[in-house]
KOLGU-4560 file (N, C-alpha, C; in nm, 3 decimals, padded with zeros to 5 digits):
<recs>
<n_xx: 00.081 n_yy: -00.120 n_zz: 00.000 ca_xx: 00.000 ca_yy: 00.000 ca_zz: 00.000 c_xx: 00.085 c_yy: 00.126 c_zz: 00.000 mol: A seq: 1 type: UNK>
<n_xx: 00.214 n_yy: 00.114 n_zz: 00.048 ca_xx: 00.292 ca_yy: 00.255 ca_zz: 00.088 c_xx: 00.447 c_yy: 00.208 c_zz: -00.030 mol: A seq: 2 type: UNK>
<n_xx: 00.442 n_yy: 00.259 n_zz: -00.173 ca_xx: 00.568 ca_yy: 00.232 ca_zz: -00.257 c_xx: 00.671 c_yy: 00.270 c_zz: -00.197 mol: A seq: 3 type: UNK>
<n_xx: 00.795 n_yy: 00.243 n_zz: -00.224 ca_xx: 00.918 ca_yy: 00.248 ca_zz: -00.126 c_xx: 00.955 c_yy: 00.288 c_zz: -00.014 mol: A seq: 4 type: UNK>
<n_xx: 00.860 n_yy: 00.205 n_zz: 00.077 ca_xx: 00.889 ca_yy: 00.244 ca_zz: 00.190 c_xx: 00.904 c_yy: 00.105 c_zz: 00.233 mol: A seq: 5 type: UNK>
<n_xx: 00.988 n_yy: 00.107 n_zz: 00.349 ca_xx: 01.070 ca_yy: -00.060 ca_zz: 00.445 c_xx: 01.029 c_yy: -00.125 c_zz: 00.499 mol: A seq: 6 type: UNK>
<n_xx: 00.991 n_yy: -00.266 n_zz: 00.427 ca_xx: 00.913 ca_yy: -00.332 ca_zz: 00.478 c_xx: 00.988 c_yy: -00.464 c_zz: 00.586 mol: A seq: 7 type: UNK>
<n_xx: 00.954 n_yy: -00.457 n_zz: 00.673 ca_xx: 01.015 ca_yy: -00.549 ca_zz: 00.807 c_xx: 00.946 c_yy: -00.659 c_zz: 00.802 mol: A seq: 8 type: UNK>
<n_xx: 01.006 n_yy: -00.825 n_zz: 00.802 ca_xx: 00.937 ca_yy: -00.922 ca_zz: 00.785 c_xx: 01.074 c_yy: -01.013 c_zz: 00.886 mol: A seq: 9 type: UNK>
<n_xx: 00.984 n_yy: -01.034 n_zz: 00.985 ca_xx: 01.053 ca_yy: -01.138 ca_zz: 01.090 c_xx: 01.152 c_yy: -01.237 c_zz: 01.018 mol: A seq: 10 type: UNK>
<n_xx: 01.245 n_yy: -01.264 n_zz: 01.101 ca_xx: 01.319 ca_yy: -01.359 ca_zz: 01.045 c_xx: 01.316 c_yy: -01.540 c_zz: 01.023 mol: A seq: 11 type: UNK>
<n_xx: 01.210 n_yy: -01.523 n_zz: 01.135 ca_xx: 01.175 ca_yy: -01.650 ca_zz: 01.142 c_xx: 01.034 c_yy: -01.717 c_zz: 01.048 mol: A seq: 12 type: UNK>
<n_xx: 00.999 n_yy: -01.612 n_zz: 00.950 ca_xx: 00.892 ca_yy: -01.576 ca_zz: 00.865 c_xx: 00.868 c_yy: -01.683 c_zz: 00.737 mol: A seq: 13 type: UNK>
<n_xx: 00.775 n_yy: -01.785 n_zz: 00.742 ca_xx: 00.780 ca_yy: -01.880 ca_zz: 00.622 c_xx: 00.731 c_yy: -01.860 c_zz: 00.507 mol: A seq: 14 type: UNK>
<n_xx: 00.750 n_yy: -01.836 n_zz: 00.415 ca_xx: 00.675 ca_yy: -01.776 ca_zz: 00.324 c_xx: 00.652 c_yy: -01.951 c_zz: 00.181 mol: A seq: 15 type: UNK>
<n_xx: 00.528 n_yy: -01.942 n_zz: 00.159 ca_xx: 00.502 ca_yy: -02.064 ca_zz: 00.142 c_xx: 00.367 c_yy: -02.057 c_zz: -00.001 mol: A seq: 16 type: UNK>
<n_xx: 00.342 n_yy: -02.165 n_zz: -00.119 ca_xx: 00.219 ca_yy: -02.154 ca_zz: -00.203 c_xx: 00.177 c_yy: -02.281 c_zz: -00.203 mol: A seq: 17 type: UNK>
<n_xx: 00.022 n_yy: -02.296 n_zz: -00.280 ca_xx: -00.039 ca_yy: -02.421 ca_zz: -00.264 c_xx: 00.093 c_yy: -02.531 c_zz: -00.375 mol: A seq: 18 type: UNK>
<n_xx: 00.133 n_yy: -02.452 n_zz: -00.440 ca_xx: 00.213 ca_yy: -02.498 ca_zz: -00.537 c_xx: 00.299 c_yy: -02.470 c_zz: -00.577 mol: A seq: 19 type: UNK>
<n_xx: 00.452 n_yy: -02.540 n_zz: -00.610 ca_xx: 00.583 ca_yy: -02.450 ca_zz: -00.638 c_xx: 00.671 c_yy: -02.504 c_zz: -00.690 mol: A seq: 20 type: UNK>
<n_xx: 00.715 n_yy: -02.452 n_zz: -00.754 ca_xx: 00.871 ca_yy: -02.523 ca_zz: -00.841 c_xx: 00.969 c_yy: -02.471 c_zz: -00.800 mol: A seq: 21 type: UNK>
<n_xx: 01.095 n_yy: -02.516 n_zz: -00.780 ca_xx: 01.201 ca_yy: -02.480 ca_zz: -00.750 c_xx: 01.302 c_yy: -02.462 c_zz: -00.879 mol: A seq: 22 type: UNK>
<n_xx: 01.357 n_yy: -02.308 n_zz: -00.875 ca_xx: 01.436 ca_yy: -02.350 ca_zz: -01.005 c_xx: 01.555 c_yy: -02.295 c_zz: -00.946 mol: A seq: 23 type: UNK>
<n_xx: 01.646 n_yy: -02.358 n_zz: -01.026 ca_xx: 01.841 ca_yy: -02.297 ca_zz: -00.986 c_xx: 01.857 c_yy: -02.249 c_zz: -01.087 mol: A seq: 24 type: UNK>
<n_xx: 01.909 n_yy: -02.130 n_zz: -01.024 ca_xx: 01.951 ca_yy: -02.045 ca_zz: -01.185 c_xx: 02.100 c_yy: -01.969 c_zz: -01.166 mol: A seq: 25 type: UNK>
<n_xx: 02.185 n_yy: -02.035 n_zz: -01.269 ca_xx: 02.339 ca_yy: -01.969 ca_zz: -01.260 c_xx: 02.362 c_yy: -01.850 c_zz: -01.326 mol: A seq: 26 type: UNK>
<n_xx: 02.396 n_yy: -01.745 n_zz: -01.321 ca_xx: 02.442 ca_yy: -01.628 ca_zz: -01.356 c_xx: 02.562 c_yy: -01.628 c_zz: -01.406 mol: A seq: 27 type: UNK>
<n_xx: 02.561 n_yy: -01.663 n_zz: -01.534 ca_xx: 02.723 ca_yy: -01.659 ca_zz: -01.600 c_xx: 02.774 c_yy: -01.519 c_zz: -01.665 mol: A seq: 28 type: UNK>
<n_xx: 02.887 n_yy: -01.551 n_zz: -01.711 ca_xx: 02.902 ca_yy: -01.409 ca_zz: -01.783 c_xx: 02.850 c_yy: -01.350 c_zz: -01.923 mol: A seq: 29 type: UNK>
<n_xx: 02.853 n_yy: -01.215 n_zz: -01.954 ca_xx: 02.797 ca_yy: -01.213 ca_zz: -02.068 c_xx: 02.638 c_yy: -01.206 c_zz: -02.015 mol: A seq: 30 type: UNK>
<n_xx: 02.642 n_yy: -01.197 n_zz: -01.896 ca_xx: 02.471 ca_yy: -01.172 ca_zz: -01.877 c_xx: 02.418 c_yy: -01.295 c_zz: -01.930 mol: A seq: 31 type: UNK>
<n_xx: 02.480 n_yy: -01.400 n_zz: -01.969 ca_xx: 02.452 ca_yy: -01.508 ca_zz: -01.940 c_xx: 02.323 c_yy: -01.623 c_zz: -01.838 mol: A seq: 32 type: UNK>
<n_xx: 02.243 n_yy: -01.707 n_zz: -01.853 ca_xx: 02.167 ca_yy: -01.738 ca_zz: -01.745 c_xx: 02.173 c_yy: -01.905 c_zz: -01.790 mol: A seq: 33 type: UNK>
<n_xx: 02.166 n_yy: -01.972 n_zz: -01.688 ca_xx: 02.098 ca_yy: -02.126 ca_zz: -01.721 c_xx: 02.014 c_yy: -02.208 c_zz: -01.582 mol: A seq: 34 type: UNK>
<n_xx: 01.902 n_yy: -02.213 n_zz: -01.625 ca_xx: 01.813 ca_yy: -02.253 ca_zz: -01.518 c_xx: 01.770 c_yy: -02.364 c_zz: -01.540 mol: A seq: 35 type: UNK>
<n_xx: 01.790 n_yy: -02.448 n_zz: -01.416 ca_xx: 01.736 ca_yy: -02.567 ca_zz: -01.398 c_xx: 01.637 c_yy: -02.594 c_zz: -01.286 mol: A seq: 36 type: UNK>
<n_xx: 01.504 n_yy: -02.672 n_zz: -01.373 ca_xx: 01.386 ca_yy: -02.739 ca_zz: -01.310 c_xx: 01.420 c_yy: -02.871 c_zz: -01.266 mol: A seq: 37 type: UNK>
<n_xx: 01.431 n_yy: -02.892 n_zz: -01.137 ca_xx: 01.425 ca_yy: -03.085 ca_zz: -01.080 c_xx: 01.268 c_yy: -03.147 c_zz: -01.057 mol: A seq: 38 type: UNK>
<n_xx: 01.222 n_yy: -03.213 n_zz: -01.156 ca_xx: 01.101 ca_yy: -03.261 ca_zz: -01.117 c_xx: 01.089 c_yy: -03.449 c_zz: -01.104 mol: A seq: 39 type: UNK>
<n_xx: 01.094 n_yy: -03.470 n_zz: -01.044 ca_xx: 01.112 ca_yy: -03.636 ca_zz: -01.048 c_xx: 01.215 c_yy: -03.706 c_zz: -01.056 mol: A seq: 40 type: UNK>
<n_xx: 01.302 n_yy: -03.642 n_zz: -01.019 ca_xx: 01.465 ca_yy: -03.706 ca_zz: -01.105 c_xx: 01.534 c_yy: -03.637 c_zz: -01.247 mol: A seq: 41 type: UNK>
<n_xx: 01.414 n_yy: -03.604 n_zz: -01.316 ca_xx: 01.462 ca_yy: -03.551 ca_zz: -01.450 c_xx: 01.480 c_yy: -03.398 c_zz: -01.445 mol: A seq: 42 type: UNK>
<n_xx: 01.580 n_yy: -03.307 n_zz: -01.502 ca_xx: 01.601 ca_yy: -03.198 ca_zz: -01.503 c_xx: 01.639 c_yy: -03.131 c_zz: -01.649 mol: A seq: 43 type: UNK>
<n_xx: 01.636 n_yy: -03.047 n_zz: -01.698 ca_xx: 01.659 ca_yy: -02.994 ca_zz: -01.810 c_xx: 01.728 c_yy: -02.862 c_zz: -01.786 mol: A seq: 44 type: UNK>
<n_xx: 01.778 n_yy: -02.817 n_zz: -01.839 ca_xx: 01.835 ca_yy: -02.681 ca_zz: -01.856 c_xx: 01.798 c_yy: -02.616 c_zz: -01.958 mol: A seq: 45 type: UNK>
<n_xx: 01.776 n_yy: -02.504 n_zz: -01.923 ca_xx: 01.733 ca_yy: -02.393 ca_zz: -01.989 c_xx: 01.835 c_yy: -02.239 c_zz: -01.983 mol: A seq: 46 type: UNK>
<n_xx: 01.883 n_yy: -02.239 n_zz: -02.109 ca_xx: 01.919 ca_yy: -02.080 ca_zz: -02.150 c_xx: 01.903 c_yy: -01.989 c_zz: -02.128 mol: A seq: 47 type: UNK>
<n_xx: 01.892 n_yy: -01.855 n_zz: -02.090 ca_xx: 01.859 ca_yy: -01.767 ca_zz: -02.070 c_xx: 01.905 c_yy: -01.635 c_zz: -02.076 mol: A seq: 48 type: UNK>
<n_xx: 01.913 n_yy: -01.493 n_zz: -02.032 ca_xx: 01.977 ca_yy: -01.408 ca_zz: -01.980 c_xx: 01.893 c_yy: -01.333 c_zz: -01.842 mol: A seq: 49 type: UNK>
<n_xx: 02.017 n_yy: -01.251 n_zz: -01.811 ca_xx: 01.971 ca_yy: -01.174 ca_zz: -01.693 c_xx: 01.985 c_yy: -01.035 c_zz: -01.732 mol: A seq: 50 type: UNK>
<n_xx: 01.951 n_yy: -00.961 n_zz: -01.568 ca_xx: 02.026 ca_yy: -00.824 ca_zz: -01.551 c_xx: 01.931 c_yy: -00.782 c_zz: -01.448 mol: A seq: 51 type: UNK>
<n_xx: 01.982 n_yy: -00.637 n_zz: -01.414 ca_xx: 01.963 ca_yy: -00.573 ca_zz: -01.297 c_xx: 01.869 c_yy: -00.537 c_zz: -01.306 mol: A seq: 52 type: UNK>
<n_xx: 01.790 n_yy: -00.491 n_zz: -01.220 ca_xx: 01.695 ca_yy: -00.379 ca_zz: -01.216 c_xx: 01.707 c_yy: -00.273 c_zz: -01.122 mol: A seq: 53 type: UNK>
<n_xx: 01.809 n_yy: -00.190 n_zz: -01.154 ca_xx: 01.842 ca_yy: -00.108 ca_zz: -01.092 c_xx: 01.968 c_yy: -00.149 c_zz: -00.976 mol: A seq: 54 type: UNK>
<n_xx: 01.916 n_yy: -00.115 n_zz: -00.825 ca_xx: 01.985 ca_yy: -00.136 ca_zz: -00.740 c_xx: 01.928 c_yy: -00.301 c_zz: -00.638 mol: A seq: 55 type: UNK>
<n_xx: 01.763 n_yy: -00.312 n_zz: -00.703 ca_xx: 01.685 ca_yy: -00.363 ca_zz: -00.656 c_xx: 01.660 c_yy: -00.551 c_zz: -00.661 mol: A seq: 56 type: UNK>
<n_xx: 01.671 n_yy: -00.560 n_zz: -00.769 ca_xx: 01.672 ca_yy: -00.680 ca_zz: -00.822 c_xx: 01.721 c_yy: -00.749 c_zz: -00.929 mol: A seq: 57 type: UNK>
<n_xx: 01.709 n_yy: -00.893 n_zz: -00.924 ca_xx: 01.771 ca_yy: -00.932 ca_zz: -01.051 c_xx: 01.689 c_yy: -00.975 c_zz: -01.152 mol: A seq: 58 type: UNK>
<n_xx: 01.685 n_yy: -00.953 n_zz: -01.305 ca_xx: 01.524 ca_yy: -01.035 ca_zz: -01.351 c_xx: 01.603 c_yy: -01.107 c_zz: -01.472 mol: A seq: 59 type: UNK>
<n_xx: 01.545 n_yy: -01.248 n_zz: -01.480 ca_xx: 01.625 ca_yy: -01.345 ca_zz: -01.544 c_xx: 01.515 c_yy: -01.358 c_zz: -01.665 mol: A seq: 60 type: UNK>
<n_xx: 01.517 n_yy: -01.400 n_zz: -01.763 ca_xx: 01.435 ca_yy: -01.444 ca_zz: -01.878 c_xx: 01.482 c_yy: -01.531 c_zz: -01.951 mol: A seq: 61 type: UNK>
<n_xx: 01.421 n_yy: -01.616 n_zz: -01.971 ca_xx: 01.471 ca_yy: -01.804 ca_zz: -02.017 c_xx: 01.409 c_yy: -01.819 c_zz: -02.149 mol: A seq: 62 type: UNK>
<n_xx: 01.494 n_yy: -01.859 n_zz: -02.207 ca_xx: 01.448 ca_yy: -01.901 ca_zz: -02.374 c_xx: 01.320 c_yy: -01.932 c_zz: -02.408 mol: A seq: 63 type: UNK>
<n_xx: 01.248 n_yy: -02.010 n_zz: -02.329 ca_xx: 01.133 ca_yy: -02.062 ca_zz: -02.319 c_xx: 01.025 c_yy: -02.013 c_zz: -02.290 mol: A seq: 64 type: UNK>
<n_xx: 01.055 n_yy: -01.878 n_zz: -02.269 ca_xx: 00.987 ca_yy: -01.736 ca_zz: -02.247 c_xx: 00.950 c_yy: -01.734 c_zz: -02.104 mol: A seq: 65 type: UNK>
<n_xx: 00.953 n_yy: -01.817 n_zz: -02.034 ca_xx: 00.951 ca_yy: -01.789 ca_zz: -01.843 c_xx: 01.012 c_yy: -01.682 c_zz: -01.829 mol: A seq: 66 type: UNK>
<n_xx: 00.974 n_yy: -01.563 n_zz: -01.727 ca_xx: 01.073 ca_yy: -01.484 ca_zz: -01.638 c_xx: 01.062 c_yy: -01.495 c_zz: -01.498 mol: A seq: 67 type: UNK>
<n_xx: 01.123 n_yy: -01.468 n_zz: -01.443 ca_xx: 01.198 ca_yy: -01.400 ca_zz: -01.279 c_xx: 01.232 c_yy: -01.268 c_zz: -01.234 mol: A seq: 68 type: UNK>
<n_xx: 01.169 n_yy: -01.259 n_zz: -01.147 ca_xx: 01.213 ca_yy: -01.134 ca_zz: -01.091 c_xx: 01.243 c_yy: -01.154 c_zz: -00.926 mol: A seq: 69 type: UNK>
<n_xx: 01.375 n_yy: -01.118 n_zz: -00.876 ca_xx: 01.430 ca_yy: -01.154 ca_zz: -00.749 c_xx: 01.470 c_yy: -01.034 c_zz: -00.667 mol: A seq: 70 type: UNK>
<n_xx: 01.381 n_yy: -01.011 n_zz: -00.601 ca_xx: 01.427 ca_yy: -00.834 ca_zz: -00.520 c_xx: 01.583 c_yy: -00.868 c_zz: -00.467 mol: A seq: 71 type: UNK>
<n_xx: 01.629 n_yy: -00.825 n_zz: -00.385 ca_xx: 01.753 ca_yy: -00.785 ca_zz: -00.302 c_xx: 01.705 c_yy: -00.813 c_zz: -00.187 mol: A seq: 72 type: UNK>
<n_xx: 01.789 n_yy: -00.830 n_zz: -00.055 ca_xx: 01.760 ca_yy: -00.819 ca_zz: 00.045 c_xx: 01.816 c_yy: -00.711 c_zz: 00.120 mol: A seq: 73 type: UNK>
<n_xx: 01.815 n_yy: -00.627 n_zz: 00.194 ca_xx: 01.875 ca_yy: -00.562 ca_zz: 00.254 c_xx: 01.849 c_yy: -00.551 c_zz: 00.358 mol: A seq: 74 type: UNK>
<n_xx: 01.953 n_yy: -00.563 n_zz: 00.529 ca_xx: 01.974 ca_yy: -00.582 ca_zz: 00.636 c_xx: 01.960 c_yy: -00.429 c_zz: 00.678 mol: A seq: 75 type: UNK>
<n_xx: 01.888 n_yy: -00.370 n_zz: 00.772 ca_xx: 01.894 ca_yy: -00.262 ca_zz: 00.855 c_xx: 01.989 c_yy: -00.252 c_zz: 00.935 mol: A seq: 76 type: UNK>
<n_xx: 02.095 n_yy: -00.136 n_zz: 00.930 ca_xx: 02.216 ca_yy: -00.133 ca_zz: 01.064 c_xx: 02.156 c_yy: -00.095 c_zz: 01.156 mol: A seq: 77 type: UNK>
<n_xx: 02.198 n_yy: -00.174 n_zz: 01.276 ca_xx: 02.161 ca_yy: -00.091 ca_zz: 01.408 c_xx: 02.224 c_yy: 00.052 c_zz: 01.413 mol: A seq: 78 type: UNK>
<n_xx: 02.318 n_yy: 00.100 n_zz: 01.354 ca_xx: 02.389 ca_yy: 00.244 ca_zz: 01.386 c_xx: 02.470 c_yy: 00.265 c_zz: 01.220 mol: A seq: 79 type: UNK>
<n_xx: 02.513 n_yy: 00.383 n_zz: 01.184 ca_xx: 02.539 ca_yy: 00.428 ca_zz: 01.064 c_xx: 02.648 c_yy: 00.479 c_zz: 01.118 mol: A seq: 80 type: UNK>
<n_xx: 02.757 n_yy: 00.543 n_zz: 00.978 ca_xx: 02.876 ca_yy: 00.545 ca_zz: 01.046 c_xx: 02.944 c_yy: 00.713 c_zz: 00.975 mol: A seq: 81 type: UNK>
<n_xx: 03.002 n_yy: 00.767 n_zz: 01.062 ca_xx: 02.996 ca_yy: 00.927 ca_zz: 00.997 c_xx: 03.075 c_yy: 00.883 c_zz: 00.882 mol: A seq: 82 type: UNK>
<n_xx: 03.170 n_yy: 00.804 n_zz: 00.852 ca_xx: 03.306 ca_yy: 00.793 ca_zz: 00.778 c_xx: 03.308 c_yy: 00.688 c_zz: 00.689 mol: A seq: 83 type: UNK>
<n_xx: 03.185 n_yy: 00.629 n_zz: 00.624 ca_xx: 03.244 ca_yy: 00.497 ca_zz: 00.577 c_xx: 03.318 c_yy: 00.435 c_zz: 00.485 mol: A seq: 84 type: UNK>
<n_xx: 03.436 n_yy: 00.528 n_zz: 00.422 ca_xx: 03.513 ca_yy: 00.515 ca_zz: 00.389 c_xx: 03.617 c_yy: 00.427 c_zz: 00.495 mol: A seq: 85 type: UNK>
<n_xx: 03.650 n_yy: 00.497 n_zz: 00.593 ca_xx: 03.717 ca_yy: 00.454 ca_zz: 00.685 c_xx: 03.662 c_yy: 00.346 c_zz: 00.800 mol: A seq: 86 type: UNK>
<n_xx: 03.526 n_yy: 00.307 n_zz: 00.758 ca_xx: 03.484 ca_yy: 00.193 ca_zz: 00.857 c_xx: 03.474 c_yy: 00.101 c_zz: 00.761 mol: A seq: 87 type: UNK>
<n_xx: 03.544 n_yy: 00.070 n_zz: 00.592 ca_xx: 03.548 ca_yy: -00.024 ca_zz: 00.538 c_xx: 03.390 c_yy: -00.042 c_zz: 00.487 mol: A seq: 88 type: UNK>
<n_xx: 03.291 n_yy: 00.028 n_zz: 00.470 ca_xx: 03.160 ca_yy: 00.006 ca_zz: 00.460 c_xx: 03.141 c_yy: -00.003 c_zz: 00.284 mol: A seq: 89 type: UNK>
</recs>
């Protein structure tokens, strides 16, 4: 309801559908992609490419015309640092 603004989701938080596939997807070079479906034992690979979306996410698109889109995660500091050059940040 509120666009870019920080959304806090427990860590211990399951996030779960009636139905789901699992896919692995390698990020090669050249923006490169190859994703693999495991369903029964049998797996196939699939082609693809990627890229950024901005600072935000990654969105993959597979030969087969499937896409992905994978936000980022980002950790809240407890404290910020005047210098972070010099705190290695």
């Amino acid at each position: 309801m509120r666009p870019n603004h920080i959304q806090i989701i427990s860590p211990d938080h399951k996030f779960g559908f009636a139905q789901e596939d699992v896919w692995k997807v390698k990020f090669l070079d050249a923006y490169k992609a190859e994703a693999t479906l495991s369903k029964g034992g049998d797996s196939q690979v699939i082609s693809g490419k990627w890229s950024t979306i901005y600072d935000q996410a990654f969105r993959v698109e597979l030969d087969n015309g499937l896409r992905f889109v994978s936000n980022f995660r980002y950790n809240i500091k407890p404290n910020w640092s005047e210098d972070p050059l010099k705190d290695g940040a």
